[in-house]
Every structure is written in structure tokens, then in C-alpha cells.
C-alpha positions as CSV (number, residue, x, y, z in Angstrom):
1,X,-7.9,-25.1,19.9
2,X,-10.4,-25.0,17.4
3,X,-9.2,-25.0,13.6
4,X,-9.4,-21.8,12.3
5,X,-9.4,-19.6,15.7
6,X,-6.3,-18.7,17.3
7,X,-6.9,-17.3,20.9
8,X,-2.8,-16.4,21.6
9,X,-1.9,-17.8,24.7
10,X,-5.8,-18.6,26.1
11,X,-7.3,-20.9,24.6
12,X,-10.7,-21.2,25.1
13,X,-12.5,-24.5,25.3
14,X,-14.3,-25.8,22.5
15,X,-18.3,-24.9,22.7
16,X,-21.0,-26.3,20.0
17,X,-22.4,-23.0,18.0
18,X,-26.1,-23.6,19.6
19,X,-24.6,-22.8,23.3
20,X,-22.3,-19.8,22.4
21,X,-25.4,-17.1,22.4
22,X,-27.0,-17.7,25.9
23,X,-27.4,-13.5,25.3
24,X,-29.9,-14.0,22.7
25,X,-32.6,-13.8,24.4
26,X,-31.5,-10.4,25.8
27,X,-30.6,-8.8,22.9
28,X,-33.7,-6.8,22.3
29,X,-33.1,-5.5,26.5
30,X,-29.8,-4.8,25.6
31,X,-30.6,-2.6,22.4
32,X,-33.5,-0.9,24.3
33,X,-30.4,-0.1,27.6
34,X,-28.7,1.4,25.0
35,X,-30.9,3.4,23.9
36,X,-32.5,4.8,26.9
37,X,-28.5,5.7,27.9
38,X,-28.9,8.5,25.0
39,X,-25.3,8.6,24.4
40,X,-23.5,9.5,21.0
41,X,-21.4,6.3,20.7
42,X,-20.7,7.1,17.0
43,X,-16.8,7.6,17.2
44,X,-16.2,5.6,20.2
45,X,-12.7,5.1,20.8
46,X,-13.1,1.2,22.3
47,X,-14.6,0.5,18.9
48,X,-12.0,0.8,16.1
49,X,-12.3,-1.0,12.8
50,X,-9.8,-1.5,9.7
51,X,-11.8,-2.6,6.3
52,X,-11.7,-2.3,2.0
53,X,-10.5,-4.2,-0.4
54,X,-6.8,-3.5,-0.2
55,X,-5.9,-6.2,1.8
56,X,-2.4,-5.3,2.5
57,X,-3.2,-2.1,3.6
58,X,-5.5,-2.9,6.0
59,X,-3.3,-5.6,7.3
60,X,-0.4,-2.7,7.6
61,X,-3.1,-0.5,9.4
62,X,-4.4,-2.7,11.8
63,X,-1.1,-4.2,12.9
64,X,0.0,-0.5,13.5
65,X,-2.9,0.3,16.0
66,X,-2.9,-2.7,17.6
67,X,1.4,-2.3,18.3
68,X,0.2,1.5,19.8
69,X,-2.9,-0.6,21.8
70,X,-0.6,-3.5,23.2
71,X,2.7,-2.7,24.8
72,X,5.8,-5.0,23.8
73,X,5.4,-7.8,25.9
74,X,2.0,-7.7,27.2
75,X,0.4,-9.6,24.0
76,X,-0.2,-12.5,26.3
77,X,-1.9,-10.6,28.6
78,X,-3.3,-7.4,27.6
79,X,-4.7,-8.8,24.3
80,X,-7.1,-12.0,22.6
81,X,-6.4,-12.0,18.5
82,X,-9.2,-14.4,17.2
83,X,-8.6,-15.3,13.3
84,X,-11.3,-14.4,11.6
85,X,-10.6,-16.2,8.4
86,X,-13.5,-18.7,8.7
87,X,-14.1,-21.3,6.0
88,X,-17.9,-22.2,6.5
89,X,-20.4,-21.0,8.6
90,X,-19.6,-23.4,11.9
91,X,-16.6,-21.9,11.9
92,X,-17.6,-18.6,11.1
93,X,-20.4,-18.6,14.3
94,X,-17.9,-19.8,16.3
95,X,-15.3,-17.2,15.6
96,X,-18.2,-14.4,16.4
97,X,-19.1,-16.1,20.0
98,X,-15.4,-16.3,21.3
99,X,-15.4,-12.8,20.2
100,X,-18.2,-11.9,21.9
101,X,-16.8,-13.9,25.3
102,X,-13.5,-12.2,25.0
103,X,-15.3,-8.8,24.9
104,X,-17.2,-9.6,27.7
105,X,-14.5,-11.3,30.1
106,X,-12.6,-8.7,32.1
107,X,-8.1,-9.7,31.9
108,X,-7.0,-11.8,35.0
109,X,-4.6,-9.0,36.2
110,X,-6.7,-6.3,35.2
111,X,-5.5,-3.4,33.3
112,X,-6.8,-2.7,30.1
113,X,-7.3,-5.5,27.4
114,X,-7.8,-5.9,23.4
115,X,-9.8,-8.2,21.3
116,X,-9.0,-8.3,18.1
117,X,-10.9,-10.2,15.3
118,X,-8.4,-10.3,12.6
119,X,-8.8,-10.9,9.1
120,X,-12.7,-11.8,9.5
121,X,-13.4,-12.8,6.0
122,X,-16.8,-14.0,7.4
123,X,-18.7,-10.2,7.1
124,X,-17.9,-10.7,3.3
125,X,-20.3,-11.2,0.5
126,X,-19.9,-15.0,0.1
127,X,-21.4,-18.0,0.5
128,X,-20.5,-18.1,4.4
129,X,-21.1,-14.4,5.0
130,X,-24.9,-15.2,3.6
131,X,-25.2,-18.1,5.9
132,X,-28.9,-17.5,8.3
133,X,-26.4,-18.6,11.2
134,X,-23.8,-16.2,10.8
135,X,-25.8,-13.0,10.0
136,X,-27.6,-13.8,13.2
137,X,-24.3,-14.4,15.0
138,X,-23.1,-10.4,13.4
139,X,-26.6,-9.2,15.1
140,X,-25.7,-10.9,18.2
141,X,-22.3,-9.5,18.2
142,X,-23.3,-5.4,17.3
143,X,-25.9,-5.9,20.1
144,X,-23.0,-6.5,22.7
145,X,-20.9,-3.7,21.1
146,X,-24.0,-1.5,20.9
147,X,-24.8,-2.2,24.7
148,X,-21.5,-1.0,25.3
149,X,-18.0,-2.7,26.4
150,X,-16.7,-3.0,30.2
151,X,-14.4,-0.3,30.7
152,X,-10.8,-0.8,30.1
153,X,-11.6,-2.9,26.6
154,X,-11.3,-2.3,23.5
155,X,-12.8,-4.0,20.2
156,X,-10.4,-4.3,17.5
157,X,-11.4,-5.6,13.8
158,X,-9.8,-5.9,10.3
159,X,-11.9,-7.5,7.8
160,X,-11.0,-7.4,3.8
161,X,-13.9,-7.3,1.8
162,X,-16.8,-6.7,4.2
163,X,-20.2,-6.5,2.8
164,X,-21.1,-2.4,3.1
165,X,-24.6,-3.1,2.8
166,X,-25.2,-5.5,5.9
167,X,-27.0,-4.2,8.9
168,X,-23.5,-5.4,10.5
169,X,-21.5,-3.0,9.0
170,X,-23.9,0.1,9.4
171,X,-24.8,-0.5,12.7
172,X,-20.2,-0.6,13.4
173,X,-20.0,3.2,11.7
174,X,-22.2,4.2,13.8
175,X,-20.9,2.6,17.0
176,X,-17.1,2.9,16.4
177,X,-14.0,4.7,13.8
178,X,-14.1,3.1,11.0
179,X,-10.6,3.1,8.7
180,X,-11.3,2.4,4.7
181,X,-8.9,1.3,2.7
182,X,-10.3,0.1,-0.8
183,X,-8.0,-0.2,-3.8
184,X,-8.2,2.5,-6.1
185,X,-11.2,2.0,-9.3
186,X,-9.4,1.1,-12.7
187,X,-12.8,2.1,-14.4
188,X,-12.4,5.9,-12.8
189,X,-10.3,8.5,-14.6
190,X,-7.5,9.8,-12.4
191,X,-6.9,7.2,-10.7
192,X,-3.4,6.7,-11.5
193,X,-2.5,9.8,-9.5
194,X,-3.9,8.1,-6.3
195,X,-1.7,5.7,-6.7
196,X,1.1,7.8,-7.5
197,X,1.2,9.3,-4.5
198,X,1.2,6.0,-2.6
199,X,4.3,4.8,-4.3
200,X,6.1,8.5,-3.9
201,X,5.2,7.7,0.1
202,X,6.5,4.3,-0.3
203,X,9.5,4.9,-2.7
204,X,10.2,7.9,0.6
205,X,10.3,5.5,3.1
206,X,12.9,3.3,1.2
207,X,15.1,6.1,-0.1
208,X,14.1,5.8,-3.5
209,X,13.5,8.5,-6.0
210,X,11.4,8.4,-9.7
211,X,11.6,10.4,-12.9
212,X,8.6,11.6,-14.6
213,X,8.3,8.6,-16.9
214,X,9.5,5.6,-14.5
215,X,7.0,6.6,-11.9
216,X,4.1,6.7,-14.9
217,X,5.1,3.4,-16.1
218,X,5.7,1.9,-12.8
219,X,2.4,2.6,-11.8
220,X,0.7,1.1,-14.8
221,X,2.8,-2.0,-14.2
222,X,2.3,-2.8,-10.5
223,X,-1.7,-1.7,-11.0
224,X,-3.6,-1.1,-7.6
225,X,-2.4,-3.8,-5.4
226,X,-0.5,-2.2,-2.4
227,X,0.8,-5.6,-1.4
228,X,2.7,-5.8,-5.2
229,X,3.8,-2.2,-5.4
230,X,5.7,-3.4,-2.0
231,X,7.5,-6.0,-3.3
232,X,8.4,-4.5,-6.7
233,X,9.7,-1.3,-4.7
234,X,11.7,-3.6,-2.5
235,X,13.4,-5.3,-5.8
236,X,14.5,-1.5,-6.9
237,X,15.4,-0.9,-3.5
238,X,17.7,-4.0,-3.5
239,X,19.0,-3.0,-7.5
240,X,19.8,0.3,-6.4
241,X,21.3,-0.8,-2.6
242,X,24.8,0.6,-2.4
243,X,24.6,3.5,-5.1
244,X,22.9,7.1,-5.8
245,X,20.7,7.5,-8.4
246,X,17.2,7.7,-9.7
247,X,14.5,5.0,-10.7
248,X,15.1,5.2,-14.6
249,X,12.5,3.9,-17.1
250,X,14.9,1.4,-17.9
251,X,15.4,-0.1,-14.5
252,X,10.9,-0.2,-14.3
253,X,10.9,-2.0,-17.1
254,X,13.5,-4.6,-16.5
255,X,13.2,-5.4,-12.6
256,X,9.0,-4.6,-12.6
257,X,6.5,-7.4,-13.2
258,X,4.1,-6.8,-15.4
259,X,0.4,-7.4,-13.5
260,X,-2.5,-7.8,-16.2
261,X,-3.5,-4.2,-16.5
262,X,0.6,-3.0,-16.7
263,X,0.2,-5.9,-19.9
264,X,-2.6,-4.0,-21.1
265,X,-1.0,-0.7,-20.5
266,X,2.8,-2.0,-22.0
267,X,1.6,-3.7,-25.0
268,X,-1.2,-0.5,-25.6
269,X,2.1,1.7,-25.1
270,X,4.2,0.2,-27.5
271,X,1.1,0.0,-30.0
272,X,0.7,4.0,-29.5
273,X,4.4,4.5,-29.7
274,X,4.8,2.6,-32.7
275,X,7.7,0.4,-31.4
276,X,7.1,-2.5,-33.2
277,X,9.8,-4.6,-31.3
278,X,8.5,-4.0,-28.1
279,X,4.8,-5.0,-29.1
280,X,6.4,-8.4,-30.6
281,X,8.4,-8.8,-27.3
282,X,5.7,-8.2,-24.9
283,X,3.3,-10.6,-27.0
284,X,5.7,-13.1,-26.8
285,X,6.4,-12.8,-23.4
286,X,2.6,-13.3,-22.5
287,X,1.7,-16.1,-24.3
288,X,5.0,-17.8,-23.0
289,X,3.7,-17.4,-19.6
290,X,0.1,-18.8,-20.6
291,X,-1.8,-16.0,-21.2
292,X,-4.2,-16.1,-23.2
293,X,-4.2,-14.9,-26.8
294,X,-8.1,-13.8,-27.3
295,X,-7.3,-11.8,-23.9
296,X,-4.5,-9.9,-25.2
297,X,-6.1,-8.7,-28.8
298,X,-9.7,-7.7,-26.6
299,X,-7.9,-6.4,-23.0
300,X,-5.2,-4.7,-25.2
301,X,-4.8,-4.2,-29.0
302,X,-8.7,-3.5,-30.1
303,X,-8.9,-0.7,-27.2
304,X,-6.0,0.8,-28.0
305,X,-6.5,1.1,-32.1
306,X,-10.4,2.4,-30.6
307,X,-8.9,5.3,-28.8
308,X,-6.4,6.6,-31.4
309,X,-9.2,6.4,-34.0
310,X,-11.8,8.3,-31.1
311,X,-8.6,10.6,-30.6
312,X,-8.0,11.3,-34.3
313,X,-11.8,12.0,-35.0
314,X,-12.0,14.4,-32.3
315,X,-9.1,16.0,-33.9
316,X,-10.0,15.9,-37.2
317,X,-13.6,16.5,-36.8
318,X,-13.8,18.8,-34.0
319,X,-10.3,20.4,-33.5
320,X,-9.6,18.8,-30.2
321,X,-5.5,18.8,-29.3
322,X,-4.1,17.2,-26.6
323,X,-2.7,20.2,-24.2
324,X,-3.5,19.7,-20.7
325,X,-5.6,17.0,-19.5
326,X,-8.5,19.7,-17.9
327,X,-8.9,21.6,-21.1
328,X,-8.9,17.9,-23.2
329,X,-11.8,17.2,-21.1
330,X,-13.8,20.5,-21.0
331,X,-13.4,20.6,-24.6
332,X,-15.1,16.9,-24.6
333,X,-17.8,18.0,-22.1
334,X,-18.7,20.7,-24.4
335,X,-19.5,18.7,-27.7
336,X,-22.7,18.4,-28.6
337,X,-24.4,14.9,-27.3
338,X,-24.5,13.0,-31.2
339,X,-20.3,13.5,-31.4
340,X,-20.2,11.9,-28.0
341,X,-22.5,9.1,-27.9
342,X,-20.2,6.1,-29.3
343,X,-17.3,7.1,-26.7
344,X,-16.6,5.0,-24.0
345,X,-17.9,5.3,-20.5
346,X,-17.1,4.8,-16.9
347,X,-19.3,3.0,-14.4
348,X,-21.0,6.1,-13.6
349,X,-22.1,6.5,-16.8
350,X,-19.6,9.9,-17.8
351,X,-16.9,9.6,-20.6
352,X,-14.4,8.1,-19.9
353,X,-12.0,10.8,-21.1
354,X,-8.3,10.1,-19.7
355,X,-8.0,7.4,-21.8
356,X,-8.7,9.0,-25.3
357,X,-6.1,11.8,-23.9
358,X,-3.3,9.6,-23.6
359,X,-4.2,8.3,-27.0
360,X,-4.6,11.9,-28.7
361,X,-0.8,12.4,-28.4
362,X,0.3,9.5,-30.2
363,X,-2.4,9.0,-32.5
364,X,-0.6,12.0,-34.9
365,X,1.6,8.9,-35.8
366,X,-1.4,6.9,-37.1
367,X,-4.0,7.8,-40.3
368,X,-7.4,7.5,-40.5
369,X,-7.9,5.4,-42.8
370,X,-4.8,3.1,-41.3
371,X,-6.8,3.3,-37.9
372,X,-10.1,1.9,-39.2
373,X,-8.2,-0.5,-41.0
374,X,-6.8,-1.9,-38.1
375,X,-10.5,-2.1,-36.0
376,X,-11.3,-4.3,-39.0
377,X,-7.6,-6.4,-38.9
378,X,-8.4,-7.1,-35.1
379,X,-12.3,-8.2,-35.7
380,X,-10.0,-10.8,-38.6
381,X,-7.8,-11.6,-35.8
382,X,-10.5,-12.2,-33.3
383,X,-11.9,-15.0,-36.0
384,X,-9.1,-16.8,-36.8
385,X,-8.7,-17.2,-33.5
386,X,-12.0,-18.5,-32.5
387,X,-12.6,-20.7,-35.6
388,X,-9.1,-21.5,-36.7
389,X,-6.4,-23.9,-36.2
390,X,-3.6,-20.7,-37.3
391,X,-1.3,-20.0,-34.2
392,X,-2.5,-17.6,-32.2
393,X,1.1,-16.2,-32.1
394,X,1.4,-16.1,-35.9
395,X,-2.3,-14.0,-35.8
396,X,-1.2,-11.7,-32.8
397,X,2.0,-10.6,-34.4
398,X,0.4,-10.3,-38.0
399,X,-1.8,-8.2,-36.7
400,X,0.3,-6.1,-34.7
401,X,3.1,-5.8,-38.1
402,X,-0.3,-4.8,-40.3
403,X,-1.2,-1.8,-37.5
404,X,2.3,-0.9,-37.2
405,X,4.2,-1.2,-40.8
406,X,2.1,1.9,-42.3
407,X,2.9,5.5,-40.9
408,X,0.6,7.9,-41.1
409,X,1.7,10.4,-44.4
């Protein structure tokens, strides 16, 4: 058995990559059979793919369909998984032509029969995905499916991170179903209800319930990874095992790890909130785990002091009050283009509104002249920790005392 390729019970003998495509030559009759056959194989249910970026989600999904494809105890049988996970291109080509002879052999004791290509990282953007061999080896490999399968088999792939813009992947959505899972976009406003609804579905399965605030601040914690939302419901689940109550803010904060963006989003909190004590504690926890210091005062203090102080403005300046999210943003949309220029953006190039929401609630707390202040204390901060020998501990928690000590008359 080759390293890297896993067959399940067959195990096919080892070929060298310039013998595994004696179909090349054919490929151009194949394409033209297909297309004389004039058939609408977009949708074909023999063709059935899993990909995104949410790994564990796809995993979940393509393990689901292939249980409903392959009875219980037919797996030696009734199915070929070939890992996918190649390392370099050699291994990656011969991954694909196993593939391609599995889809093309017909099971010994007939019946119907899976091939599954699981967790192909080799369809990816990387070094190995770009390889000339392996692109050509994906050609040879959509020519078979697009010539179309024997009857009875079915192609089965999940691949993380596949490269959307590859001939490859274009030619499979129009072939086959095609099931997307991508993690949700950070940079997107709203995207915290997506998830949301995920871990309501989640905390459902396990019997587990939220309030209003445990379920925000379990969400900015556990960030868009499905795999870590799992986990960190299956600690609660354990905490709560044996008694009746609801997920408490409390229990969130003391049983849920804290990814990078739920640091951003705790230490921005406690910033907002003025709770001094928790800003220390969540500085100190950080840097005690290695992070570092210059990443905490740019991912999290000097965007949250240049929200309040956008929020405040707009208040201010332009009468803008935080009472529903929809109006907050209207009211933004309808400013004239000078009063919106310097507010930050999303990828698409719109303001990035949600944000400056959050921060319009707490930044009645602050003054304006405390807020620009504190721009100026972090640009200090960022110094002396570039070009001084000062602890960067001493210089996050200074600053954070200097934001904080002040309230707003």
C-alpha cells in the first residue's frame, strides 16, 4: 500500500505515475462521446461532492452520505475510500489514477459500488495543487467523470479548500451536486447570526439551551470554526450533565476558550464596558500564553478606542443613536460621502457598519476628548513597544488604566 492512499480492504498494486493514464490518449474521444450523448449531466446523482473551507463540516457531511450510500457491513465490498491528503505531486497523481481505476472497475459481486476520494487536499491552491502533473491528472480524471460512470457507481469526493477557479472544479458543478460548506467571512457584517444559528442547532442536538447574552459571547469566543464550537459545546454539555438549566454568561466565560478573534472581541468588550479588571485579566492571560503584545494593542485596543470615537462623532455630529441595527445603518447609508470616507470598510468595499453599532452603545461612557486621547496613548504604546526595552505588560496595562480611569462627564 502506497503511503498516503488507503484503498480499505483492496489494495491495489503499486503503479509508477507515467503508466496510470493509458486513457490519455482518449480523452479528447471521450469528451467528444459525451458530448454527442446530449444529455444534462449537471446534477447527476453518481456524481456527489462535499467542499469549503469548514473542514469539519464537510468531514460531518461527507461521512453522512457516504453511511446512507454504504450499508453497515458492506464497506469492504460495496465501497474504495482513497485518502486524498497527498503531500507532493507523486503522491497526489497517484491518488487521482487509483481513483480513476476504481471508478472504472465494476465490484467483484456486483451490486452497486462507491469510490470515495476523501479529504483530497490535492485540488487546493498550493504548491502540489499547481504541480503541471497533477492539474493534468484532474483533466484526466473530469474526462472519465464527464464520459460518464458504469452503472451502479457512484463518485464520492470531500476536499477542504479546493481551488474554485480550476477548470477541475467547474467542469465537477456542472457534472455532479455540489455541497459548500465555507466558514462564515469575519470581514462581512452579520455574520455572527450565521453562526448563531449553527450553535442553536448544535446546542439542540445536545440539549442545551442559551440566554441572550451567553449565546452572543459564545459566539465571539469560539469564532467560525465548526470543529471548535463542537468541542466547547461538548465541555458545557459535560458541566451542565446531570442538571436543568440554561448556558449563563458566566459558565461561557469560564469553561469557553478564547480563539484569537473571541480575544479581540473579550478584551474590545471589556474596553467598551469599562471593566477595567477584566481588560487587565484578559491581557494578562494572553501574554501568559505567548501572545504577542504588539498583536493585542493593533487586533484589539486601537480598533476598539477607533469605533467609540467613529460612534461618538456620528452622534455628536450627525445625531446618529444606536436603536436597531437596520435604522443605525440606513441612517449611515444616508450621510453624505465626506462624513463617511474615513470609516472603515469590508472587503467589498461598503462600511463596515455593525461594528461602529456595537460600539455606539457603549461609547456614551467615553468623551471625546478622552477618546482621541487614547488613539494617541495607543500610537505611544505602539512605540514603546517597537523601540523600547519597557515590558510590554507594563505598556499594555498603562495604557488600558489611561483609557479607562477617566469617565466621560
Amino acid at each position: 500500500m502506497h503511503a498516503g492512499v488507503c484503498c480499505g480492504k483492496r489494495n491495489r498494486s503499486a503503479v509508477a505515475p507515467e503508466f496510470c493514464f493509458p486513457w490519455r490518449s482518449a480523452r479528447r474521444r471521450l469528451a467528444a462521446v459525451a458530448a454527442k450523448k446530449k444529455t444534462a449531466r449537471g446534477g447527476a446523482k453518481n456524481i456527489i461532492a462535499f467542499v469549503g473551507s469548514d473542514e469539519a463540516k464537510l468531514k460531518e457531511a461527507a461521512m453522512k452520505r457516504f453511511g446512507q450510500l454504504v450499508p453497515p457491513g458492506q464497506e469492504d465490498f460495496g465501497a474504495e475510500v482513497i485518502d486524498g491528503g497527498a503531500g507532493n505531486a507523486e503522491a497526489a497523481v497517484r491518488a487521482i489514477a487509483l481513483t480513476i481505476g476504481a471508478l472504472q472497475t465494476l465490484p467483484f459481486f456486483g451490486g452497486d459500488k462507491v469510490v470515495w476520494l476523501k479529504g483530497a487536499t490535492l485540488f487546493a491552491d498550493s504548491q502540489t495543487g499547481k504541480a503541471g502533473s497533477v492539474l493534468e491528472a484532474a483533466d484526466d480524471l473530469a474526462a472519465v467523470l464527464e464520459a460518464g460512470l458504469p452503472e451502479g457507481v457512484t463518485f464520492l469526493l470531500s476536499a477542504p479548500g479546493i481551488d474554485k477557479r480550476r477548470g477541475f472544479y467547474l467542469k465537477l458543478k456542472k457534472l455532479g451536486q455540489i455541497e459548500v460548506s465555507d466558514r462564515p467571512d469575519m470581514g462581512r457584517d452579520g455574520w455572527q447570526e450565521n453562526v448563531a444559528a449553527d450553535v442553536r442547532r448544535a446546542a439542540r442536538e445536545r440539549g442545551l439551551q442559551f440566554d441572550r447574552d451567553a449565546m452572543e459571547l459564545f459566539v465571539m469566543l469560539a469564532g467560525d470554526d465548526a470543529m471548535q464550537m463542537g468541542n466547547e459545546l461538548d465541555k458545557l454539555q459535560l458541566f451542565l450533565s446531570g442538571r436543568e438549566g440554561t448556558v449563563d454568561i458566566a459558565m461561557v466565560r469560564t469553561h469557553v476558550a478564547l480563539t484569537r478573534a473571541g480575544v479581540v472581541f473579550e478584551l474590545g468588550n471589556c474596553i467598551a464596558r469599562r471593566d477595567l479588571a477584566g481588560a487587565l485579566e484578559t491581557i494578562d492571560r494572553q501574554l501568559y500564553q505567548g501572545s504577542n503584545a504588539i498583536g493585542i494593542l493593533l487586533a484589539a485596543v486601537a480598533p476598539t478606542v477607533r469605533r467609540l470615537l467613529i460612534a461618538k462623532e456620528l452622534l455628536e455630529v450627525h445625531g446618529l443613536r444606536a436603536s436597531n441595527y437596520r435604522g443605525y445603518e440606513t441612517a449611515i447609508a444616508r450621510l453624505p460621502a465626506a462624513a463617511t470616507a474615513h470609516l472603515p470598510r469590508k472587503k467589498d468595499g461598503g462600511i463596515s457598519c455593525y461594528p461602529i453599532f456595537l460600539a455606539s452603545s457603549e461609547a456614551a461612557g467615553f468623551s471625546t476628548d478622552a477618546l482621541r486621547a487614547g488613539l494617541s496613548d495607543c500610537l505611544q504604546a505602539n512605540r514603546a513597544l517597537v523601540t523600547s526595552s519597557l515590558d510590554p505588560r507594563l505598556v499594555l496595562e498603562r495604557l488600558v488604566v489611561r483609557l479607562l480611569a477617566v469617565r466621560a462627564a
